[in-house]
LUMSEKOL-535670 format. One record per atom (N, C-alpha, C, O, CB): residue in three letters; x, y negated, z. Coordinates in steps of 0.05 Angstrom, whole numbers, padded with zeros to 5 digits, always signed. Glycine has a CB too. Layout:
BEGIN
AlaXYZ/...
***
This chain:
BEGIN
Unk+00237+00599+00288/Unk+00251+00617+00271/Unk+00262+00601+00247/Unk+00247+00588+00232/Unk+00234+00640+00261/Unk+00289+00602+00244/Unk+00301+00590+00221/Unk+00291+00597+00198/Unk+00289+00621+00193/Unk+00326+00593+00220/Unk+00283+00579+00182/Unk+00293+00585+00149/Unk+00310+00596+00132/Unk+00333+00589+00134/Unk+00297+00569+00139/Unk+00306+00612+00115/Unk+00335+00617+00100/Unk+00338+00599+00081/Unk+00319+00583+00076/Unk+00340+00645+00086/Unk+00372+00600+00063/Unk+00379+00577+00049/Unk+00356+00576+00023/Unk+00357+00597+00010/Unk+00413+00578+00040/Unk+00331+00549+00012/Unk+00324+00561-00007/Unk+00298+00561-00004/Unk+00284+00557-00024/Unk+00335+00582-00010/Unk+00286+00567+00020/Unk+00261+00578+00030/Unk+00250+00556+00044/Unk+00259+00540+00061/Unk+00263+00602+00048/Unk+00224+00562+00030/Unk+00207+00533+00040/Unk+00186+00537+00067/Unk+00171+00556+00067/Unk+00184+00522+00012/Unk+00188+00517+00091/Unk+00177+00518+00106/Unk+00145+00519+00104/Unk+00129+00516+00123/Unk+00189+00504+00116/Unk+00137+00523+00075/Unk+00113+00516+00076/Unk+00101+00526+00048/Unk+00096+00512+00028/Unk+00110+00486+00082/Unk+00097+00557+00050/Unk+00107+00564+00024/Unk+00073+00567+00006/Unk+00066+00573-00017/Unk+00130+00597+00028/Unk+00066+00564+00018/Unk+00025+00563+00006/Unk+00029+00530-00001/Unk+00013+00519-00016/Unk-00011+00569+00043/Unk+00045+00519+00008/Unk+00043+00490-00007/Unk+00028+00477+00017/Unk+00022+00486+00039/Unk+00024+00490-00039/Unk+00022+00446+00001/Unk+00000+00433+00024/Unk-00022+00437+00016/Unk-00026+00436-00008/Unk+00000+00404+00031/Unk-00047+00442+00036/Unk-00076+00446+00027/Unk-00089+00430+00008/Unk-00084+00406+00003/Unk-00093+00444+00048/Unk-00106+00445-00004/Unk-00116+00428-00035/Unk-00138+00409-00015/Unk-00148+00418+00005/Unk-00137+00454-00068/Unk-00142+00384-00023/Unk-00160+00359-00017/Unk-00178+00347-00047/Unk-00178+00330-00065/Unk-00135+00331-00004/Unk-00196+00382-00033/Unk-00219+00384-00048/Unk-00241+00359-00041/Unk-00251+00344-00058/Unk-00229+00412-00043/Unk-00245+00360-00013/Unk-00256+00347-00006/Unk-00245+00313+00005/Unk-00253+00303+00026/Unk-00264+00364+00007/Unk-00234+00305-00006/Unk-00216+00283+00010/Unk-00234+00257+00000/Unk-00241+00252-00023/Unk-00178+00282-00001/Unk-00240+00244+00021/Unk-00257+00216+00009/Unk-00247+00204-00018/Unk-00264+00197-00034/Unk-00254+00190+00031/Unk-00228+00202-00023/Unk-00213+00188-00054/Unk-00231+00204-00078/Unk-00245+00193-00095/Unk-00169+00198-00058/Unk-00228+00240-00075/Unk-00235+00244-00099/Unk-00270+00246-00098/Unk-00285+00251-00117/Unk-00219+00270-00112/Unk-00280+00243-00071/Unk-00313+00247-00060/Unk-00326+00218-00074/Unk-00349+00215-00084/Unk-00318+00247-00018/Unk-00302+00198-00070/Unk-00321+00170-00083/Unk-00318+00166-00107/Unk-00332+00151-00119/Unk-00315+00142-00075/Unk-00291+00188-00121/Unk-00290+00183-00153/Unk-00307+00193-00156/Unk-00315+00189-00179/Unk-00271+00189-00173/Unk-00323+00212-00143/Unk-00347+00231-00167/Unk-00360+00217-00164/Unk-00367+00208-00185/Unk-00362+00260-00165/Unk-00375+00201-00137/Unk-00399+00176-00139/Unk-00393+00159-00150/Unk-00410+00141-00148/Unk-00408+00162-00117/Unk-00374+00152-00164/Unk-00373+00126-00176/Unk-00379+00131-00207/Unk-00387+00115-00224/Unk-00344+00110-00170/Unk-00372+00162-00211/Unk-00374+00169-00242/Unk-00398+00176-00244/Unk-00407+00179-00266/Unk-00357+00191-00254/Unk-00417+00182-00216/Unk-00442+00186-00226/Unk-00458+00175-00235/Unk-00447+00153-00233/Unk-00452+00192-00218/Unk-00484+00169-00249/Unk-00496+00160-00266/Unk-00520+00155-00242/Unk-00531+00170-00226/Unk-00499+00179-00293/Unk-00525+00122-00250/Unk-00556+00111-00240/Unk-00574+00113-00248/Unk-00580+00101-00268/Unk-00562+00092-00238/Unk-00594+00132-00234/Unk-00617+00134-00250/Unk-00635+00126-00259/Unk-00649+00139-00274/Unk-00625+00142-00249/Unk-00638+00099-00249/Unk-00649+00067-00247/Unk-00641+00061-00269/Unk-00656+00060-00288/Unk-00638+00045-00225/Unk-00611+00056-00272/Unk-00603+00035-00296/Unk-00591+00052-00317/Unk-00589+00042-00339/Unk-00580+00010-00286/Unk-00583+00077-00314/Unk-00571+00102-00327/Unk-00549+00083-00340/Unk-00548+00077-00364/Unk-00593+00122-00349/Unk-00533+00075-00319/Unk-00503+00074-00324/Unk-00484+00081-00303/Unk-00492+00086-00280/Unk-00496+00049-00330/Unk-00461+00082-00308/Unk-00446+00097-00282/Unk-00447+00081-00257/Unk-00464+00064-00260/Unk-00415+00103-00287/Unk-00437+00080-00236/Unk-00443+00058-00211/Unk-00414+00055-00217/Unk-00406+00051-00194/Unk-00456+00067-00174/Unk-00395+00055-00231/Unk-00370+00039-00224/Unk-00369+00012-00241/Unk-00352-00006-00240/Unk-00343+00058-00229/Unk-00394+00015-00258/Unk-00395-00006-00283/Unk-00416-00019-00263/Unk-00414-00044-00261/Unk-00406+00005-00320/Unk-00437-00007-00247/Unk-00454-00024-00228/Unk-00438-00044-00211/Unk-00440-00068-00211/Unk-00471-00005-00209/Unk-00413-00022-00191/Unk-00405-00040-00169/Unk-00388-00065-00191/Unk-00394-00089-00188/Unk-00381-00021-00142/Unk-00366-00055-00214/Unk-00357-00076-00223/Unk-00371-00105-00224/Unk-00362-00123-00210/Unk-00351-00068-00244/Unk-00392-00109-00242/Unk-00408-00126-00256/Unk-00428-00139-00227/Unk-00444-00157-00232/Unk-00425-00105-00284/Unk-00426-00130-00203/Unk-00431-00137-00179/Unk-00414-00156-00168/Unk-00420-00178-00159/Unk-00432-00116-00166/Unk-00383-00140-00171/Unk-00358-00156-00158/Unk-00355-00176-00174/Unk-00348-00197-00163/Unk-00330-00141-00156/Unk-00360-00176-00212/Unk-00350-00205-00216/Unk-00373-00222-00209/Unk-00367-00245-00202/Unk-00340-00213-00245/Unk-00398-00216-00210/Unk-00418-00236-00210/Unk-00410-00248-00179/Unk-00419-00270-00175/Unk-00452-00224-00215/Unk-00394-00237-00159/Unk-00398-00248-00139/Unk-00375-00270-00138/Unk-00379-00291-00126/Unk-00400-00228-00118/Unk-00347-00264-00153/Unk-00333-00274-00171/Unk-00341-00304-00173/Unk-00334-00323-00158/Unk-00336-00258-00194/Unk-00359-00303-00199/Unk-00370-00323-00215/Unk-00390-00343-00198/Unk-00395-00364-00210/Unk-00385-00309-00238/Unk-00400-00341-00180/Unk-00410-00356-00157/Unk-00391-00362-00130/Unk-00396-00366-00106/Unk-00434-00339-00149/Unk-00371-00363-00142/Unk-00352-00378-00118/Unk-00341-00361-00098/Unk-00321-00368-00087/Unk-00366-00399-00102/Unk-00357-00332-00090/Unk-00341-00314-00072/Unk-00310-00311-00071/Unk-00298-00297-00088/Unk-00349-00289-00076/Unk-00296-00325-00050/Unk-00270-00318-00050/Unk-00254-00294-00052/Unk-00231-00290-00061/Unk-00265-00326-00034/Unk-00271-00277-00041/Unk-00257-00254-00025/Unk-00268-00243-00055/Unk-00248-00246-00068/Unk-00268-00239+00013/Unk-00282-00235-00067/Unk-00288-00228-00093/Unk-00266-00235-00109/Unk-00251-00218-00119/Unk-00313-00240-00102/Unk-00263-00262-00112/Unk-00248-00272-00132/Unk-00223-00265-00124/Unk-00208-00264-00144/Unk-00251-00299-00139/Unk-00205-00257-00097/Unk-00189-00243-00089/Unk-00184-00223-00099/Unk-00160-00220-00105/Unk-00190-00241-00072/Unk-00202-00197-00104/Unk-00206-00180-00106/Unk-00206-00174-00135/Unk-00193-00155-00144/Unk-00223-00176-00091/Unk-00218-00189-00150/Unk-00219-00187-00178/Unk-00187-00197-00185/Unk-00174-00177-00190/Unk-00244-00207-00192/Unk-00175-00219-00186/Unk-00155-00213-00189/Unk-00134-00205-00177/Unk-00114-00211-00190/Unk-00153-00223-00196/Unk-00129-00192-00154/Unk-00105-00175-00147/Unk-00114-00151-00161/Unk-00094-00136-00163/Unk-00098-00170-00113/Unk-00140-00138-00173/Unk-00142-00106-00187/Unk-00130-00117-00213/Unk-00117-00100-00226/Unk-00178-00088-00191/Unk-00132-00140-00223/Unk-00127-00142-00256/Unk-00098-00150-00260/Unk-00081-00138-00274/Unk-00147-00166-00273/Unk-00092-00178-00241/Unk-00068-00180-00249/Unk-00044-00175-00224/Unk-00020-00182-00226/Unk-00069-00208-00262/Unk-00058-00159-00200/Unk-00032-00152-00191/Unk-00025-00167-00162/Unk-00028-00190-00169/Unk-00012-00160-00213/Unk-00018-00168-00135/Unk-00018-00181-00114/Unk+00003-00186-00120/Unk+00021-00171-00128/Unk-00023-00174-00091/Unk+00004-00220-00116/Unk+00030-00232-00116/Unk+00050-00220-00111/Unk+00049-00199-00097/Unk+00032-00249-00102/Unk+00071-00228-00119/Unk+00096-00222-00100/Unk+00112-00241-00082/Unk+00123-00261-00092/Unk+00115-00212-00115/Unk+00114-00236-00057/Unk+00133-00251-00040/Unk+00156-00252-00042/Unk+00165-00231-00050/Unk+00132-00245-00020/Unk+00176-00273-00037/Unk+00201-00269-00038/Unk+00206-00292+00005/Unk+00191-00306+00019/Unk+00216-00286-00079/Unk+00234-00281+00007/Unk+00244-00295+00030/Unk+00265-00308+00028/Unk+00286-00298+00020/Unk+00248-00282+00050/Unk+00261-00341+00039/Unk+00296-00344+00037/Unk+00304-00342+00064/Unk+00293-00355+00081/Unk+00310-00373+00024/Unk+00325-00326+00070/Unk+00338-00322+00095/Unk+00368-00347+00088/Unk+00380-00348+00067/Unk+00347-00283+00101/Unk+00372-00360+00107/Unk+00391-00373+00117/Unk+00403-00386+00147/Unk+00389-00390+00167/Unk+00388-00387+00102/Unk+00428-00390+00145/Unk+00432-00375+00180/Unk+00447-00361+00178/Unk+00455-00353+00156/Unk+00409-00359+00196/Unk+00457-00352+00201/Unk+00473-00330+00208/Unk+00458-00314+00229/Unk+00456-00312+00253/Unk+00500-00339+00219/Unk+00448-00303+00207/Unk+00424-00276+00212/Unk+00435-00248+00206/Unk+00442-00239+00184/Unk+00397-00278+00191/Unk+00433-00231+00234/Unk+00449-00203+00227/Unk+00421-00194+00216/Unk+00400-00206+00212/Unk+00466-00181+00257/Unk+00431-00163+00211/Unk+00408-00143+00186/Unk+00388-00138+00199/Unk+00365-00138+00189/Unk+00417-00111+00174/Unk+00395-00129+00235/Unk+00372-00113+00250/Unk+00353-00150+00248/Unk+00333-00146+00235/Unk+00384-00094+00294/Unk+00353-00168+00253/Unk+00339-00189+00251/Unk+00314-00198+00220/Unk+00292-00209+00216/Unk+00365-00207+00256/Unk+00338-00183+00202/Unk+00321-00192+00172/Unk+00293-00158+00177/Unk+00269-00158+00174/Unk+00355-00188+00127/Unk+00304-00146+00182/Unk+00290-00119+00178/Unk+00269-00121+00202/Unk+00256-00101+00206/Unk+00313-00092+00181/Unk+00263-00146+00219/Unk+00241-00143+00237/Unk+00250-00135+00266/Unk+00234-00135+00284/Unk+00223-00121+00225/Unk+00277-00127+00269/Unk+00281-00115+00296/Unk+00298-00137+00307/Unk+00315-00147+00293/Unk+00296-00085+00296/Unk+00293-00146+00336/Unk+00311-00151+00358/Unk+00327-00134+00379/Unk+00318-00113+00389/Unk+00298-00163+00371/Unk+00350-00143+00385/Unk+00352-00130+00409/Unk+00346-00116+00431/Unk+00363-00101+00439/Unk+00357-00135+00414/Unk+00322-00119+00444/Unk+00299-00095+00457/Unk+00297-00078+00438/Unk+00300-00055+00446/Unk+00268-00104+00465/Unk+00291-00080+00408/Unk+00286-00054+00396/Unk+00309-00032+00391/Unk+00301-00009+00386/Unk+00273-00059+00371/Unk+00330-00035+00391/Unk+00343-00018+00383/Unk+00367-00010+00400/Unk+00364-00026+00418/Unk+00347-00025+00360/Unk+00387+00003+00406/Unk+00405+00007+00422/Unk+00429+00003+00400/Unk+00431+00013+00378/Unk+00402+00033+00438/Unk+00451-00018+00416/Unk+00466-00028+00405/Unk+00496-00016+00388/Unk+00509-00024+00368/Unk+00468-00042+00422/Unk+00496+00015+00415/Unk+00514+00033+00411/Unk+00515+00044+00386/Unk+00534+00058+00378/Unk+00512+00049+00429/Unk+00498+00041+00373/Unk+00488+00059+00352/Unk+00487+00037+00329/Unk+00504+00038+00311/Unk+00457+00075+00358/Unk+00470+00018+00330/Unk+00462-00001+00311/Unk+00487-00019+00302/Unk+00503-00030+00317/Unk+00438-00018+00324/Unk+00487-00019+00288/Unk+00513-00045+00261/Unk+00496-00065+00259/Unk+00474-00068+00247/Unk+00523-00034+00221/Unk+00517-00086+00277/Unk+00502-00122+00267/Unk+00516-00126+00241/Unk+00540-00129+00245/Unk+00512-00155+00292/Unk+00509-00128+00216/Unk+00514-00139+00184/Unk+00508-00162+00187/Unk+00484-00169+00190/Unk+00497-00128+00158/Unk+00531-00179+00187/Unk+00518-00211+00180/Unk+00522-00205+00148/Unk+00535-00190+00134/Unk+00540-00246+00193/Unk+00493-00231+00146/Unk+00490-00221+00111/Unk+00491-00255+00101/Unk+00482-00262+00079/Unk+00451-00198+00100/Unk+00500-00267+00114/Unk+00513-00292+00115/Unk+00531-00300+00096/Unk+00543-00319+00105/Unk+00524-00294+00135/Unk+00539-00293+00071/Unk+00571-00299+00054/Unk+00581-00325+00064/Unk+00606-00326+00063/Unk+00568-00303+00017/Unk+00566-00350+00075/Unk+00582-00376+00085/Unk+00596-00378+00116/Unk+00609-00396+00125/Unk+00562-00399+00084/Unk+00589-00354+00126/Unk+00596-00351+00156/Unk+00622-00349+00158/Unk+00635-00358+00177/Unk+00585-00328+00171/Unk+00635-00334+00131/Unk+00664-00331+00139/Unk+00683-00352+00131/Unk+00707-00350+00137/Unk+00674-00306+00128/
***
């Protein structure tokens, strides 16, 4: 049954994610240890750098891609490389009838 102009296919919205693991581990992480009566996100932190500070790579990975950010990649394409090629696709993937080869080449011409 069509829609009218305006009218949302989904008009209760999307279901609330009361329960959704994301906000189930923010409450465990805000909860309080009763051992050390501090929160466990200051536990796991002070865990991750100590593991950090003893040479753990994957720690020290981890510590800094949260603080300062995962690199950024860049590519140099050169060649006379059409678009479906830069974007990951070959010829088996796509049908040609349809698809635009873009050389993105400016020295080709």
């Amino acid at each position: 049954m069509p829609w009218k102009k305006g009218q949302s296919g989904n008009p209760n919205g999307a279901p609330r994610k009361e329960d959704s693991l994301n906000n189930l581990l923010r409450e465990r992480l805000e909860d309080i240890d009763p051992d050390q009566e501090r929160p466990n996100k200051d536990i796991i932190a002070d865990a991750l750098v100590t593991l950090a500070k003893e040479g753990n790579l994957a720690a020290i990975e981890r510590v800094w891609d949260r603080v300062e950010g995962k690199p950024h990649q860049s590519m140099d394409i050169t060649g006379n490389v059409t678009f479906p090629q830069v974007i990951g696709m070959y010829p088996e993937d796509y049908d040609r009838t349809t698809a635009e080869d873009t050389d993105i080449n400016p020295e080709s011409e």
